[in-house]
Every structure is written in structure tokens, then in C-alpha cells.
DRENPA-69061 format. One record per residue (C-alpha): residue number from 1; residue in three letters; x, y, z. Coordinates in Angstrom, 3 decimals. Layout:
! DRENPA-69061
  pos  code        c1        c2        c3
  NUM   ALA         X         Y         Z
...
! end
This chain:
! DRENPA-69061
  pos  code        c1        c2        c3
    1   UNK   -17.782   -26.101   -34.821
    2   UNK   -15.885   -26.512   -31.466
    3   UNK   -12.954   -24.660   -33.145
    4   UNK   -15.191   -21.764   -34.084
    5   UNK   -16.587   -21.976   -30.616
    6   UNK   -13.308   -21.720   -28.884
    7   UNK   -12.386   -18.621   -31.137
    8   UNK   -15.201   -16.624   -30.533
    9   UNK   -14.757   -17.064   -27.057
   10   UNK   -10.942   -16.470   -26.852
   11   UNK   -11.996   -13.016   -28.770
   12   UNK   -14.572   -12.410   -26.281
   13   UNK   -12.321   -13.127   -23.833
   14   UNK    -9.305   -11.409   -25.164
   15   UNK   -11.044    -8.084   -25.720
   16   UNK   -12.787    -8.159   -22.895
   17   UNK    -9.154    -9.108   -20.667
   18   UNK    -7.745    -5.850   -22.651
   19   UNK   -10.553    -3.339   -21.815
   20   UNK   -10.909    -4.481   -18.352
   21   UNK    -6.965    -4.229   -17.435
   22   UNK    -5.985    -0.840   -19.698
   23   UNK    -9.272     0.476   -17.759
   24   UNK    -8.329    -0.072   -14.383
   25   UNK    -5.027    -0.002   -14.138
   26   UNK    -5.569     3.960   -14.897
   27   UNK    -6.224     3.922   -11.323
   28   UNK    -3.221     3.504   -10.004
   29   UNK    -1.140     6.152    -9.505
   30   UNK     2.936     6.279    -9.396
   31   UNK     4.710     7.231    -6.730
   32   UNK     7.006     9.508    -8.123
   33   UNK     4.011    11.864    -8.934
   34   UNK     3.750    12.289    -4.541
   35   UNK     4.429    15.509    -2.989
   36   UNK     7.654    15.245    -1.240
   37   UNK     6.780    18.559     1.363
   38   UNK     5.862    16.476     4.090
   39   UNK     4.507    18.471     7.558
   40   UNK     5.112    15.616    10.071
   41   UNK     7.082    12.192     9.644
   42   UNK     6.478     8.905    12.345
   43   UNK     9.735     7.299    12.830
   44   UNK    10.562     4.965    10.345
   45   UNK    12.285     1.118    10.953
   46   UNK    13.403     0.065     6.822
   47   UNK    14.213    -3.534     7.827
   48   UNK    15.819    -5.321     5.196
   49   UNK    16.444    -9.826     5.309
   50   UNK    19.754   -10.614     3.855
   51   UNK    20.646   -13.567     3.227
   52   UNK    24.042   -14.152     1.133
   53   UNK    23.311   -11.349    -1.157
   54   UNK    26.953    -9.708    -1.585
   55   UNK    26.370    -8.861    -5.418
   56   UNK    23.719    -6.504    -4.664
   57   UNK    23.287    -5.817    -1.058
   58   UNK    26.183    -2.937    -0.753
   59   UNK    24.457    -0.781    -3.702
   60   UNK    21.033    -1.538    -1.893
   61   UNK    21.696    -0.490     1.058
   62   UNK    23.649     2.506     0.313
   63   UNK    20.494     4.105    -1.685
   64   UNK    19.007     3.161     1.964
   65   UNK    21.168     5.430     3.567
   66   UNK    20.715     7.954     1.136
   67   UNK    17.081     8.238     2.184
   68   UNK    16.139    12.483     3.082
   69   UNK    13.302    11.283     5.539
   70   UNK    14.291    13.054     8.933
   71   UNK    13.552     9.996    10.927
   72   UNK    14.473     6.554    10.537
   73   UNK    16.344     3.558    11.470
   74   UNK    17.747     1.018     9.294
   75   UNK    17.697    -2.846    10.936
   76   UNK    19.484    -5.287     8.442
   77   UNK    19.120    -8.806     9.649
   78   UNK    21.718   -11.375     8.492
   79   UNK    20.131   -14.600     8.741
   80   UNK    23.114   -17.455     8.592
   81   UNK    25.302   -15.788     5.969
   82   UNK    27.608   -17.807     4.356
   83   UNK    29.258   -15.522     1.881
   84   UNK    30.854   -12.378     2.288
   85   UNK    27.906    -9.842     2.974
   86   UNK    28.862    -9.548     6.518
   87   UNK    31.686    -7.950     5.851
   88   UNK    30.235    -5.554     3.426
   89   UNK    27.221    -4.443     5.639
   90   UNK    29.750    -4.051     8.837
   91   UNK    32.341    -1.859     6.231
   92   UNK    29.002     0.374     5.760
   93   UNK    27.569     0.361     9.279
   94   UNK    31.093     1.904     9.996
   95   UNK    30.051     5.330     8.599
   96   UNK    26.337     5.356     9.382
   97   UNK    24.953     5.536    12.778
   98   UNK    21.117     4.868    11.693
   99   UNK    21.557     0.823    11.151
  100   UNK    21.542    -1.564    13.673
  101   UNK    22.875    -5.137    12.813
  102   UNK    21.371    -8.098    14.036
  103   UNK    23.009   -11.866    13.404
  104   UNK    20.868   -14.866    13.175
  105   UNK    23.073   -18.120    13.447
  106   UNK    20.388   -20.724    13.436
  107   UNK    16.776   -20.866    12.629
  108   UNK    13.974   -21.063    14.608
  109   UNK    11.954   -24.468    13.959
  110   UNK     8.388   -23.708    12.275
  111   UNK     9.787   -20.565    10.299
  112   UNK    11.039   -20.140     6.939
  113   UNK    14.422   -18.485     7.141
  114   UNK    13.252   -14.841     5.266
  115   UNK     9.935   -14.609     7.552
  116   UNK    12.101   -15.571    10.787
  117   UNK    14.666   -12.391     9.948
  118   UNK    11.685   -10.062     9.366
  119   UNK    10.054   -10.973    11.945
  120   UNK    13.463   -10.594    14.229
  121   UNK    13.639    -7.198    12.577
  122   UNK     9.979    -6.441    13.808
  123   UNK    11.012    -6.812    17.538
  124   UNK    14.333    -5.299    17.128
  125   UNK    12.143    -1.876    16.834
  126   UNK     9.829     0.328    18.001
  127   UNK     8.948     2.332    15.104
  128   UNK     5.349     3.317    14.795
  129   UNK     5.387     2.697    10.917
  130   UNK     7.706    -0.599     9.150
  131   UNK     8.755    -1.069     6.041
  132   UNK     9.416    -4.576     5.207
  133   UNK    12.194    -4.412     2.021
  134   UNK    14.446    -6.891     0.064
  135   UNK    18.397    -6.623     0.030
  136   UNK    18.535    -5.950    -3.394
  137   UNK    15.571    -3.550    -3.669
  138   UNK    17.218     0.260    -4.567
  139   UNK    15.223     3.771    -3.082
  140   UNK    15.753     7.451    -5.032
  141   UNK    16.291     9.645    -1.953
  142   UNK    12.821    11.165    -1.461
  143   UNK    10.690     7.845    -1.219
  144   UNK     9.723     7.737     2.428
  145   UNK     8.697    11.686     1.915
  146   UNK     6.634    10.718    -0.995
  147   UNK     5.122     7.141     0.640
  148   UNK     3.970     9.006     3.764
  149   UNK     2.349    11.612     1.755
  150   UNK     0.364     9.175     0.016
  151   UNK    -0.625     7.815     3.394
  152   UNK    -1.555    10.194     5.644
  153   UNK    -4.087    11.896     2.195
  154   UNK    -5.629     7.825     2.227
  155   UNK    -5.325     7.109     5.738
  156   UNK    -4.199     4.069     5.113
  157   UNK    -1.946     1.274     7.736
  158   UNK    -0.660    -0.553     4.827
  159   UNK     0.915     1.000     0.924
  160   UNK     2.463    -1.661    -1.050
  161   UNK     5.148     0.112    -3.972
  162   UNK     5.217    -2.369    -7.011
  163   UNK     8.991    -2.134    -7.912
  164   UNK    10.166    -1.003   -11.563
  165   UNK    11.984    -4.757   -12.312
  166   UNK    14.896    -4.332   -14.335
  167   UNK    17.024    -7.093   -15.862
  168   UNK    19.547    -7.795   -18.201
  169   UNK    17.390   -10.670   -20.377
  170   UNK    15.443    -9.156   -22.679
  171   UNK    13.023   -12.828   -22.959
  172   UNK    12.751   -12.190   -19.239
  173   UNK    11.769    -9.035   -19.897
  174   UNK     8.808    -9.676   -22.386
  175   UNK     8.238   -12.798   -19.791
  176   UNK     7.663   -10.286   -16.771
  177   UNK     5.094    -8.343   -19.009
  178   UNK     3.108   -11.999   -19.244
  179   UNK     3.111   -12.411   -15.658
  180   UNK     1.961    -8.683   -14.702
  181   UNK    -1.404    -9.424   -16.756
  182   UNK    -1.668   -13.150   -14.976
  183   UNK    -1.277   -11.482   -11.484
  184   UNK    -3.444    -8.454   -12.651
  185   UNK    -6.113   -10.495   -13.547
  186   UNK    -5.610   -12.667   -10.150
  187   UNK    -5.099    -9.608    -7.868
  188   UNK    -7.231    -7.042    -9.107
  189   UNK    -4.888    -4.609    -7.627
  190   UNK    -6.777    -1.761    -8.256
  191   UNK    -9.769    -2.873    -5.850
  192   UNK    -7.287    -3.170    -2.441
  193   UNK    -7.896     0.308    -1.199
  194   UNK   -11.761    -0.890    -1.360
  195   UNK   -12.687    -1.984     2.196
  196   UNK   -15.493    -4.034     0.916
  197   UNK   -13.614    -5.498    -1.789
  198   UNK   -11.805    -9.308    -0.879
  199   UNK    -8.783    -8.152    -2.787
  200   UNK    -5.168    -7.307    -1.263
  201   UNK    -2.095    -7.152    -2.250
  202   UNK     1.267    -7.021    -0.482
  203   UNK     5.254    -7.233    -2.368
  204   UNK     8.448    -7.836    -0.420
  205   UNK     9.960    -5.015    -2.042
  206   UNK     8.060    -2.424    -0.458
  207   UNK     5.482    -3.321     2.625
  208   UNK     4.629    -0.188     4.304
  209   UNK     2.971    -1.041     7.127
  210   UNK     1.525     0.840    10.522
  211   UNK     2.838    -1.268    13.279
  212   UNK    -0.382    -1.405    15.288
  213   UNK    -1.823    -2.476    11.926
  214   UNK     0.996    -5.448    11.407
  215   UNK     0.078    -7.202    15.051
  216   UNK    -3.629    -6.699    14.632
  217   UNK    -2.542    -9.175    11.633
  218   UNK    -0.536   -11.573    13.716
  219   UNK     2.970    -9.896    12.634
  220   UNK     5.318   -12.866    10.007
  221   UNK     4.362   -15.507    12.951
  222   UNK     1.205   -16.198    11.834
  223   UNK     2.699   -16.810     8.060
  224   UNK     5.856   -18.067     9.218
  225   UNK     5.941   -20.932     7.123
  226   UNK     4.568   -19.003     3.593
  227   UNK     6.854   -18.890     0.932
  228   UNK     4.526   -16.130    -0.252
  229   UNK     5.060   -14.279     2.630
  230   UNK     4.859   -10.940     1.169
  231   UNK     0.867   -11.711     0.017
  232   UNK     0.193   -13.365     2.948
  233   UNK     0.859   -10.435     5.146
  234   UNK    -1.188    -8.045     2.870
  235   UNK    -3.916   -10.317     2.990
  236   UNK    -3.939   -11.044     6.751
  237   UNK    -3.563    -6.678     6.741
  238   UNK    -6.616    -6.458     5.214
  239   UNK    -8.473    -8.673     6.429
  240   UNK    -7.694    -7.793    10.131
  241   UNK    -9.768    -4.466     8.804
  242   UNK    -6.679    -2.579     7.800
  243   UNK    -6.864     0.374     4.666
  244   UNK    -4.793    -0.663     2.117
  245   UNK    -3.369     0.648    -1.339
  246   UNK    -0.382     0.865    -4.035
  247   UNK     1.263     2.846    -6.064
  248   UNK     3.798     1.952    -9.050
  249   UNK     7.287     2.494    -8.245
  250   UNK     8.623     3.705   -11.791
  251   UNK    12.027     5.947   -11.339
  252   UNK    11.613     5.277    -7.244
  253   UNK    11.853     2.120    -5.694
  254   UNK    14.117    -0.509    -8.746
  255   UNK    14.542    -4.053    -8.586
  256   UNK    16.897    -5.744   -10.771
  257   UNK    14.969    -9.187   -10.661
  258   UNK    16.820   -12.348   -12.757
  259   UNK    19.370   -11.993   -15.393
  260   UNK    17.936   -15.015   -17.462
  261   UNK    14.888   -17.316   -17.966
  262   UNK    16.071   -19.952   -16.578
  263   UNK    16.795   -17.755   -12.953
  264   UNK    12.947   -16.709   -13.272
  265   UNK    11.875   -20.315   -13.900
  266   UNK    13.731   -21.691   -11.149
  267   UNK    13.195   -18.939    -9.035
  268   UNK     9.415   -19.495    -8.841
  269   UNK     9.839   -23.486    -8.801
  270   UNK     9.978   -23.176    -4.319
  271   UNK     6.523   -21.030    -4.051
  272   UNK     4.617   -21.084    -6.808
  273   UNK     2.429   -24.130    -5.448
  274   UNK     1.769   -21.789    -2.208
  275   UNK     0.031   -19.854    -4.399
  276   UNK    -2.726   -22.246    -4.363
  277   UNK    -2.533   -22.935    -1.411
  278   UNK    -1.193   -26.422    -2.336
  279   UNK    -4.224   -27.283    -3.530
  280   UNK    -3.558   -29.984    -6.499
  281   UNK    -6.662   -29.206    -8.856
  282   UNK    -6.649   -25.124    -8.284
  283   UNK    -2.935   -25.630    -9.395
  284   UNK    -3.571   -27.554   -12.883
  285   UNK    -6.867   -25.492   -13.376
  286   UNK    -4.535   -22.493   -13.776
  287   UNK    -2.002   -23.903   -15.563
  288   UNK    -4.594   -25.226   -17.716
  289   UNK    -6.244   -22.036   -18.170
  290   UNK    -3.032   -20.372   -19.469
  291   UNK    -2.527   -22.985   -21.519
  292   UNK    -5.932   -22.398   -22.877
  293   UNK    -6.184   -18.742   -22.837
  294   UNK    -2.343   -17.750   -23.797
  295   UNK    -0.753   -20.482   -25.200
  296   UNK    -3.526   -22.077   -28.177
  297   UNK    -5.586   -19.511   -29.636
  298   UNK    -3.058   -17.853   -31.601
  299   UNK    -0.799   -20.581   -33.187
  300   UNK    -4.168   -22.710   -33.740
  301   UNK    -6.225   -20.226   -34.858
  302   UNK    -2.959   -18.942   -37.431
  303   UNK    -2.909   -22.594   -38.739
  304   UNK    -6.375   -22.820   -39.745
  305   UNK    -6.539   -20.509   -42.118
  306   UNK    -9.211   -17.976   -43.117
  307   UNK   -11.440   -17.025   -41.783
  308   UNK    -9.739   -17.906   -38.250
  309   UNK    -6.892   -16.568   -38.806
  310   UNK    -8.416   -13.044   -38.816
  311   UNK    -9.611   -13.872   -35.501
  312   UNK    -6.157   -14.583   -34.528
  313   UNK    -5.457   -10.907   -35.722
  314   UNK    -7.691    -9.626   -33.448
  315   UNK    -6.623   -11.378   -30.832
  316   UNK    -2.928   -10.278   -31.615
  317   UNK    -4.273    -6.842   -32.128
  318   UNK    -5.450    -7.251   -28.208
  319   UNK    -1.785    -8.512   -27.124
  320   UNK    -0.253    -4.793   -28.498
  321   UNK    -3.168    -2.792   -26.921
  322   UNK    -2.397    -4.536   -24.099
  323   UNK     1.529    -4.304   -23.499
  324   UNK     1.674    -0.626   -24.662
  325   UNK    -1.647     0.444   -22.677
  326   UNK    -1.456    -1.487   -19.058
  327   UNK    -0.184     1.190   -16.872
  328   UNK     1.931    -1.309   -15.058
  329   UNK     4.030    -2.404   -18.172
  330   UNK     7.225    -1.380   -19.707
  331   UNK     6.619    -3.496   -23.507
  332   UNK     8.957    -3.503   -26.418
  333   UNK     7.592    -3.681   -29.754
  334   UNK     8.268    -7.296   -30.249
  335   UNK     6.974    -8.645   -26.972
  336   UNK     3.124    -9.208   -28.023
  337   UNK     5.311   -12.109   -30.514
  338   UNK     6.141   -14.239   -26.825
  339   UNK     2.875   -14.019   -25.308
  340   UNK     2.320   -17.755   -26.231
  341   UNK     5.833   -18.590   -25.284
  342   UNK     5.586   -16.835   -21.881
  343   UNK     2.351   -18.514   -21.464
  344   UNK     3.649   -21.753   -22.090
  345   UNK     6.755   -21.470   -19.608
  346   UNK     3.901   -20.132   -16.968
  347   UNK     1.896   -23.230   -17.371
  348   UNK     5.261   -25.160   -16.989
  349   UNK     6.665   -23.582   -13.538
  350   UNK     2.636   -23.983   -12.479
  351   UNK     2.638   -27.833   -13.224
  352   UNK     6.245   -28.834   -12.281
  353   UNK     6.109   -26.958    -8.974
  354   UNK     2.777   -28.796    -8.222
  355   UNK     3.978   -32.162    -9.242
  356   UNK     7.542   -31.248    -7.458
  357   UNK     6.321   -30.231    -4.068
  358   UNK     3.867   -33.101    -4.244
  359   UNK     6.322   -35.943    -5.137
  360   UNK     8.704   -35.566    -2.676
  361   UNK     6.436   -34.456     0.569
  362   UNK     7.416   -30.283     0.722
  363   UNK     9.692   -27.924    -0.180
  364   UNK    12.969   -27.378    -0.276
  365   UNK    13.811   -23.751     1.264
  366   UNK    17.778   -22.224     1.551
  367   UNK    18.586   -26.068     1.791
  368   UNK    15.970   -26.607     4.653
  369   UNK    13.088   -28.990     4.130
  370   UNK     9.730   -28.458     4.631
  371   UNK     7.091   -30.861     4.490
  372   UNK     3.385   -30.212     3.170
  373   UNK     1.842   -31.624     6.497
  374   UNK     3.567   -28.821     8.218
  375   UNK     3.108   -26.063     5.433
  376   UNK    -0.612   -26.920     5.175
  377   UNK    -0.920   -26.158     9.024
  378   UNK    -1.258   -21.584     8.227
  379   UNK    -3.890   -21.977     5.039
! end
């Protein structure tokens, strides 16, 4: 009986999940769709945190330069490189007059190192509009044309572009499409441009944000010691009363994310736990509800036999509807087949980043440590 229970309610749940997210996500729309005509254009400030990043940062920042919007300024902060991305970014700053290069040799105590160099970048300008950007983040030419369009028709102080992720692991790949429904679900990205919704959204790839609108929020000091910075500020944005919205990136605004699993899973280990705030039981609750709601139905259901298994069907049936209908996901055919698997490794970064952070005291950050007494102090 509790068997049958759980698999009428994982179909409930399932079908209901499917509708809800190949609904919504309708609403977005993709940036590459914008008008690129644009009547009037603010100056710009694209300010970009490097930080050792000399496999991707010359490519990057090149599509940077290629930008067409008549007005803007390029600020690359290098915050205590140790590799040979100096040299690259002062071989390009040779040839282009629009970017400014500003060296950060130690860091500032009570700031992660990222948040410190954006934040440096911040009062390096005077820009009326900032886009906050990563160093290995590529633009198509007409992207600040097509950004401010979308703008100035919302009137909005704050567009976040969700990057197209690229990578050369094709089990990251079906992995990515697992985590897009698990922050869809958690985001409800489709409600930020809602004033009266509690919803926001923010992605260091591409925070566009008014500048009046980013101190009305407290600029990166007031989340200076976030790991998920690029949330944080969206949700301080909106809160502080700012108009907020997204668009997808597709064929714009590329990131090529991790080459492997193992990158991804790591890569997550340092701020996943922020997530939650560091809260212990929210943590496990998720992790237990992915575990429960990704990971069991399936296989379990597949095991019992008939007439379960037909409900496992359905619930597969669900998966495909899912990948190949979410606006926000590129799927191959074969990816509904990991959904347990990517489930499973969710649950896992969840529970060992909890248990991590929580063992020894804090974080480990670009080899600095943190401790949870002092990363507790901006919840």
C-alpha cells in the first residue's frame, strides 16, 4: 500500500512538475529575437573578474571588444593572478582603447576574492548602466543593442541573460538539463519581472544592472562574503523595489561551463551549502527530496513489476515531455535515461557540501578560508 501510495503521488507529481515548467517557461523570451535598432544607448561599464583564467579569458574578451554598442567601457579586474592572464589581457589592451585594467594584489578582509574585484570594478566607473560578466562568458556583437532594447520596452533596472552552456561532456550535458528543472522549480524564473511576486533571479554571466538600482541594493558589499553572489545581488535588486526580468541567451551570450562530471561536482562542492543559507535541515530536506522525487520512483517502480511499472512509463513518458518541451533546455534523445543518475549526483554535491562546510568550520575559497561564524553574518 505505501508503494502504491508513493507512485500515485510521484505521477501526480511528475505530471504536474511537466505541465507547470513546459507552461511557463513559454514565457520567457530569447534574446536573440530583440530588435537591435536602438534610438538612444546609456554608457555601458562590461566589468569582467578574472582570476587565473588564461585558457579562456583571451577568446572572452575579444568577443567583448567586438561588441557594436556605440558606448562602452570595458574594466577587467585581475584579482591576484598567478598564471599568465596578465600578459594576455595587457597584449589585448594594446590595441583597444575602451578597457581599463585594474590589479588587485591582496584581498580585502571580509570579501570573497570574485565579489571584492566586482565590486573594485563598480567604483572604477561611472557608467549609468553595469554589466557584471564572467571571464569566460563569450557576446555575438549585437548583445548590448538587443539587452537595452529589452529594457527600455520593460523599464526594467535589472535583465539577467541565462547563458547557452556548452561543454565537451556529453553526461555533463544531460546533467545540466537535471539541474535547469531543480533551479526552475526553485526559482520560478518566469515570476521575477512580477513586482509582487518574492521571486528573483540574478547569473554571473550576464547581470545587467542600472547603477542607481545596484546601490539602492547595497552594491557586492552587502554580499561580500556570498559564494552565490550572483543570486544574492538579484535578490537584494529586487527586493530594494527594483523591475527585474530575463531572457535566454541561445546563439548570444555562450558559456562553455565544465568539460567533465567530476569539474561540475567539484565545482559546486564551495557554494552549494550557501544555497541554503547554511542551514543544516533545509540542506538534507532537498537532497532528500531529489532523492525522493528523481532518484526512486523509476528504478523502484521498474522492479516491481506490473502494474507499477506502467506507472514508471508514465513517469518516463513525463522525463521526454519534459527535456524536449522546457524552453530552457537543449536535450538529446537519450538524456530522459540519466534523470535518476543526475538526481543522484545532485543529492550527493547537496549532502557532501553540507557535511563538508560543516565539519571543518567554513569554506575553503581560491585557497582562502572562511569560517561559518563569519559567512552566517550577510543571511
Amino acid at each position: 500500500m505505501i508503494v502504491l501510495i508513493y507512485a500515485i503521488v510521484m505521477l501526480i507529481s511528475w505530471v504536474s512538475v511537466t505541465l507547470f515548467l513546459v507552461i511557463n517557461t513559454r514565457r520567457i523570451s530569447f534574446l536573440k529575437d530583440m530588435p537591435v535598432a536602438l534610438d538612444t544607448a546609456p554608457l555601458v561599464a562590461v566589468i569582467i573578474a578574472v582570476k587565473d583564467e588564461e585558457a579562456d579569458v583571451e577568446e572572452a574578451l575579444q568577443s567583448v571588444c567586438r561588441l557594436q554598442y556605440p558606448h562602452f567601457h570595458i574594466i577587467v579586474v585581475n584579482d591576484r593572478l598567478t598564471d599568465n592572464t596578465a600578459a594576455i589581457l595587457q597584449r589585448i589592451a594594446i590595441n583597444e582603447p575602451r578597457i581599463t585594467i585594474i590589479t588587485i594584489d591582496e584581498l580585502a578582509e571580509g570579501w570573497l576574492g570574485k565579489n571584492h574585484a566586482l565590486y573594485k570594478g563598480y567604483m572604477a566607473s561611472t557608467e549609468e548602466w553595469l554589466l557584471f560578466t564572467d571571464a569566460d562568458v563569450k557576446f555575438r556583437p549585437h548583445v548590448l543593442q538587443k539587452a537595452m532594447n529589452y529594457i527600455r520596452q520593460k523599464r526594467l533596472d535589472h535583465l539577467v541573460v541565462l547563458p547557452e552552456v556548452t561543454s565537451g561532456s556529453h553526461l555533463f550535458q544531460a546533467m545540466m538539463n537535471v539541474f535547469t528543472i531543480m533551479l526552475d522549480i526553485k526559482l520560478r524564473p518566469w515570476t521575477v519581472s512580477d513586482p509582487d511576486s518574492s521571486s528573483s533571479i540574478g547569473v554571473g554571466a550576464f547581470n545587467f544592472v542600472k547603477r542607481s538600482a545596484y546601490e539602492k541594493a547595497g552594491t557586492h558589499a552587502a554580499i561580500s562574503l556570498r559564494p552565490d553572489d550572483d543570486l544574492k545581488l538579484g535578490e537584494r535588486i529586487k527586493s530594494a523595489g527594483g523591475r527585474q526580468d530575463l531572457l535566454y541567451g541561445d546563439q548570444e551570450v555562450s558559456l562553455a561551463w565544465y568539460n567533465s562530471l567530476s569539474e561540475f561536482v567539484n565545482g559546486l562542492m564551495k557554494n552549494t551549502y550557501s544555497v541554503f543559507n547554511y542551514r543544516f535541515v533545509f540542506a538534507m530536506a532537498a537532497a532528500l527530496a531529489a532523492l525522493l522525487v528523481f532518484v526512486l520512483p523509476v528504478p523502484l517502480l521498474l522492479l516491481m513489476g506490473t502494474p507499477y511499472a506502467w506507472i514508471a512509463l508514465a513517469i518516463i513518458g513525463c522525463h521526454i515531455v519534459l527535456l524536449y518541451g522546457n524552453k530552457g533546455i537543449r536535450a538529446r534523445w537519450w538524456h530522459f535515461l540519466l534523470v535518476p543518475f543526475a538526481g543522484l549526483v545532485m543529492a550527493y554535491i547537496v549532502i557532501r557540501a553540507s557535511i563538508l562546510t560543516e565539519r571543518q568550520g567554513g569554506i575553503y575559497w581560491r585557497k582562502s578560508f572562511y569560517s561559518l561564524k563569519e559567512l552566517r553574518k550577510q543571511l
